[in-house]
N, C-alpha and C positions, 0 to 999 in steps of 0.2 A: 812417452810415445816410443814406440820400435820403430827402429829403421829398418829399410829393405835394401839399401844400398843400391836400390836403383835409380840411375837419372835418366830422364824423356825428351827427348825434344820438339816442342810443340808445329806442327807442321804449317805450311801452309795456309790451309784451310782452320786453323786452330784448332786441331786434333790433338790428341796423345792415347797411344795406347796405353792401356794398364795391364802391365804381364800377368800372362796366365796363373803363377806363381799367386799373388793379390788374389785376381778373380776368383781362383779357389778357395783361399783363405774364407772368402766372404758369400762364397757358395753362391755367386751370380753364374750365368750359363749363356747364350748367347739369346739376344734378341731379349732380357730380361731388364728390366727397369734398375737403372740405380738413380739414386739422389746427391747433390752437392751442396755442401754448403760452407759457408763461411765461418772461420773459428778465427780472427782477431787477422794476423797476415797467412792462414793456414787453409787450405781446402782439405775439407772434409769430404769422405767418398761412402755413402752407407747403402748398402743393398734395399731395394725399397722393397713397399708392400708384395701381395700375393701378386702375379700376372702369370696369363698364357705360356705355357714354355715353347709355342709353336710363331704365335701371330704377336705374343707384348700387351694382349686384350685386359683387361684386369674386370671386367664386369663378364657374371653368370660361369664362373667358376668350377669345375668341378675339382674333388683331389685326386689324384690316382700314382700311387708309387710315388709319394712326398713330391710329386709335381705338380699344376696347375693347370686344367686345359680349360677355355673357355668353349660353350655349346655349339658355335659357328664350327670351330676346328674337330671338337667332339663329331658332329653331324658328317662335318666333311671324311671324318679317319671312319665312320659306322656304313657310309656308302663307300670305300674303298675295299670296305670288307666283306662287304656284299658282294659287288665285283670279280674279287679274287677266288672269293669259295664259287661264283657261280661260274668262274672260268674254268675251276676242274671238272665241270659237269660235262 
């Protein structure tokens, strides 16, 4: 296993961040699913499935530019864009 040489200390609330360093490695982004699981006395941290890069939705998916948007967010960025072009008129 590689080390990252980092240590966290768990908050409060039972938080820990995971540096951005990690999150890149594992090409998570904000608001995106990961999964945890248990390896013997060891937590495992795996990038989950597909989901929304906007809202975290993971049902009705589209791909666009190796990202993931769901139709809700899709519909909402399609009348944003209506909006914008009909504001130069």
């Amino acid at each position: 296993m590689k080390t990252t040489g980092f240590i966290k200390k768990i908050d409060e609330l039972g938080r820990i961040v995971i540096p951005k360093d990690i999150r890149k490695a594992l090409g998570v982004n904000n608001l995106e699913y990961i999964e945890f699981y248990l390896d013997g006395d060891r937590v495992v941290i795996k990038k989950s499935g597909n989901c929304c890069c906007f809202c975290g939705s993971d049902t009705d998916l589209t791909e666009f530019r190796e990202k993931f948007i769901c139709g809700r967010c899709l519909d909402e960025l399609s009348g944003e864009n209506v909006k914008t072009e009909n504001a130069d008129l």
